[in-house]
C-alpha angles and dihedrals in degrees: 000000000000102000118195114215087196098057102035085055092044085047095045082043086058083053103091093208100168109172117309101002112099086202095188092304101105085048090048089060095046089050081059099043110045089066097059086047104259114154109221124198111196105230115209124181138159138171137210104280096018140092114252109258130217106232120174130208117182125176137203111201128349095243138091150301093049107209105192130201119203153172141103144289096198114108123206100236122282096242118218097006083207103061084057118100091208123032109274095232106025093087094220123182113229118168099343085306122119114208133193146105096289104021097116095025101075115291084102094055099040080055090049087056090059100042096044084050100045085049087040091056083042096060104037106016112236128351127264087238130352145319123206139192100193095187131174150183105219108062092104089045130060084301090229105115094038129053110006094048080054087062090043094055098040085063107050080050102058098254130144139197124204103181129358124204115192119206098218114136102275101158122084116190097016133347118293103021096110135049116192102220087166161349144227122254111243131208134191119215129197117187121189125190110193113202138171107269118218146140113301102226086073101045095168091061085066138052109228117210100191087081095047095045083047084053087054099043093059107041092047084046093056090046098129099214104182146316087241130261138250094285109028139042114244128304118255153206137213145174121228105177150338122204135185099168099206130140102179122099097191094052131081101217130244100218141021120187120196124185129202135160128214121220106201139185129220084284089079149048132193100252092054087052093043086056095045086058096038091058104049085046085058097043090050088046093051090047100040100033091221113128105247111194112197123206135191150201130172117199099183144340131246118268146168134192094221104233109263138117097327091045084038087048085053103051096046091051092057087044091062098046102037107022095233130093111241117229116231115235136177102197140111127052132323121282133174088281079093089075107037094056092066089067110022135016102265134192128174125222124163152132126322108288112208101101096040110123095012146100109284100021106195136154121196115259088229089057099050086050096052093045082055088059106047082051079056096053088036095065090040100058089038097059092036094063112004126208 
């Protein structure tokens, strides 16, 4: 069976799959894939506090090796519909452009998974082991109910991965220029500094917080993590907010909150970091005599895939299709890459990034065709010669 990228991408990008709505896009993709025998396995979990969430595992063949795609048909939301040039969801093709929430991250490239396999199959018949698509509908969201339930489940059922290669915007001038083999951990900090609130006109009645959050702030912003790795650039900080909440002129108030995340790199680990915050914290509270809570939460660890047979399989296979050889990079933000390294060597290459996220999504027509066709030569030189 003949499948278009152009026009099951056209059809995911209709879907409109906002975290954590499917939407009909999980369903889209199954429609593409029976026919080329996948068996797909709906894939439904929920926690406690969260909306259940649509995940999808089909699988080509019941042998090894098991070469998964994988990657996610939620969409973080357009925005303003209006400030777009093109409906958000309407997938119109203007200039050899596609546009549409979803176009560059990642419905192109789950539709390139089912096209390079269904030319792949066309070509060579079945595959000497399996082929997978592990999708899910919480990668935009907290990431909880998608993914890393799919592992889970893959486990308890007997199923194995050898290699995964997820579909998220990795290029950057043109497809193929950039392999992810790896990403930086990331941590989320929340401190909180408790006063003594009070009139301030008698300031030495109360215990302000604001100075001593200032204090914080500072010293934690100053924190010198590292100079980078091997593999990865230096670690860093940032601020993401401070909030008093008080609308009052005339009162010192009794609280100030602050948030910042950390983006580190394998010379770190979240305790360590946790430690390094929790010290300066300490060293503020004894000097200042204010009560400073700290919070945490770590959203993934740092990882890379060491450059080898299965880095080495990837790069050839972008140097066929587009001439030129990809760099390897570890930087931006997490993605569901964290998960997938714990059972399987894993590596990201996808589409140009530079619209994701924003007004007026698009990837070029020609893109989405030529990232068809490195999954394609991905498969072929996998299979040909596994690893």
């Amino acid at each position: 069976m003949a499948v278009d990228p152009i026009s099951l991408t056209q059809a995911l990008i209709r879907c409109p799959s906002v975290t954590p709505e499917d939407a009909g896009a999980l369903g889209v993709l199954e429609d593409a894939l029976k026919p080329l025998g996948f068996d797909c396995k709906r894939l439904r979990f929920e926690a406690v506090g969260t909306a259940p969430v649509e995940n999808l595992y089909a699988r080509l063949g019941t042998g090894r090796p098991n070469f998964c795609f994988a990657g996610h048909t939620d969409v973080v939301p357009p925005g303003d519909a209006a400030s777009w040039r093109h409906d958000p969801f309407a997938a119109e093709i203007h200039n050899g452009v596609l546009y549409g929430r979803g176009a560059a991250d990642m419905k192109s490239a789950i539709a390139a998974f089912a096209c390079a396999t269904a030319r792949y199959v066309g070509k060579h018949g079945a595959p000497k082991g399996a082929i997978s698509l592990l999708i899910t509908g919480d990668e935009e969201g907290v990431a909880v109910n998608g993914t890393v339930k799919v592992l889970d489940w893959l486990k308890q059922n007997g199923q194995v991965l050898d290699h995964c290669l997820v579909g998220e915007p990795t290029s950057t001038a043109r497809t193929g220029d950039v392999i992810k083999i790896g990403r930086r951990g990331s941590m989320n900090f929340r401190l909180i500094v408790k006063g003594t609130q009070g009139h301030v006109a008698y300031p030495q009645r109360a215990l302000n917080p604001i100075p001593v959050m200032a204090e914080l702030i500072a010293r934690i912003a100053a924190l010198k993590l590292d100079e980078g790795s091997d593999n990865f650039d230096p670690s860093t900080l940032a601020f993401t907010t401070v909030d008093v909440g008080n609308p009052a002129v005339n009162v010192i108030p009794a609280e100030a909150q602050a948030g910042f995340n950390i983006r580190f790199n394998d010379l770190h680990n979240p305790a360590g970091l946790l430690q390094k915050v929790e010290d300066i914290a300490r060293r503020v509270m004894h000097e200042r005599g204010a009560e400073i809570i700290v919070s945490h939460a770590t959203s993934g660890v740092s990882f890379v895939t060491k450059p080898g047979a299965y880095t080495d399989l990837l790069s050839n296979a972008v140097k066929r299709v587009t001439g030129t050889v990809p760099e390897h990079s570890t930087t931006g933000g997490t993605s569901d890459a964290r998960f997938i390294k714990d059972h399987c060597p894993v590596a990201e290459l996808g589409l140009p990034g530079a619209t994701m996220h924003r007004t007026d999504e698009c990837a070029s027509v020609e893109d989405i065709e030529i990232l068809t066709r490195i999954y394609l030569a991905v498969l072929e030189d996998y299979f040909a010669k596994p690893i």
